[in-house]
N, C-alpha and C positions, 0 to 999 in steps of 0.2 A: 411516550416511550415506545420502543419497537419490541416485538416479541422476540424472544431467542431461543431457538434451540440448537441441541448438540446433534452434531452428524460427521460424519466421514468425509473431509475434504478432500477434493485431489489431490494429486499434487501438480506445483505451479508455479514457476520461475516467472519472477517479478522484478522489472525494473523499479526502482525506489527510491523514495525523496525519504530522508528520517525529516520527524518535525518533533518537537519541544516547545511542549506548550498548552494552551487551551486548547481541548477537542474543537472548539465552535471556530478554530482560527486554523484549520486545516485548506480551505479551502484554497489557501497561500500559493502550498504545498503543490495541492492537485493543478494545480495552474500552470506551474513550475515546470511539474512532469510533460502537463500539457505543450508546452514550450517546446522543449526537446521534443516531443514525439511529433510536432508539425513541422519543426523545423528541419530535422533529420529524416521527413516524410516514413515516420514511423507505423501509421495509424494500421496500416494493413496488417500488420505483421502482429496488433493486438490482440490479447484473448481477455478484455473486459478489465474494468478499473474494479482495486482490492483495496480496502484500508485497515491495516491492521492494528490496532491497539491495545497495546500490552501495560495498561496501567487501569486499575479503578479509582474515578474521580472523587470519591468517597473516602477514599484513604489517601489518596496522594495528593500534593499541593498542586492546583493549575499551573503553578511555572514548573513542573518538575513534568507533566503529562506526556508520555512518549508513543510514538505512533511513527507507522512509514506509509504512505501516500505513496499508490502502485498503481500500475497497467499491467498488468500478466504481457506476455512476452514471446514471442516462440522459440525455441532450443535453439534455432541457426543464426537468431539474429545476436550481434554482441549489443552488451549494455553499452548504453550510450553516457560519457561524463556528462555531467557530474553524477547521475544517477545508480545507483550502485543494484547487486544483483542481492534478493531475497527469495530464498525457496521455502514453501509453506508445503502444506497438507503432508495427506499417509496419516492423518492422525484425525483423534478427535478433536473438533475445533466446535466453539461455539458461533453459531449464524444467526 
């Protein structure tokens, strides 16, 4: 298990795959995005891959497990389909 703590995110406009499902089967996902960002010669214009996961496995069924598979992004570039646009931080986030 990885340690966690809480701190002050930036904020950070994300391009994003949602995924549904087992955390262990995100990697689907990150591939996915990966796709698009080579093929739309996106890579430059990234600011670092985000995964965010809004469910605890503990409580929630693995086929219910939700999460979006990201690349940060820079403000000028548009999101690219299928990938859609997520804005995080300004807040407390756990890391």
């Amino acid at each position: 298990m990885y340690g966690v703590k809480v701190e002050d995110a930036p904020k950070r406009r994300l391009a994003a795959m949602a995924h549904v499902g087992v955390y262990n089967d995100v990697s689907k996902s990150y591939e996915k995005v990966a796709a698009v960002f080579t093929t739309r010669d996106l890579w430059n214009h990234a600011r670092g891959m985000v995964g965010i996961y809004y469910d605890d496995p503990s409580t929630v069924p693995e086929a219910e497990l939700r999460s979006h598979d990201a690349v940060g992004l820079a403000d000028d570039v548009a999101i690219p389909d299928p990938l859609e646009e997520v804005l995080i931080g300004g807040n407390e986030s756990a890391v």
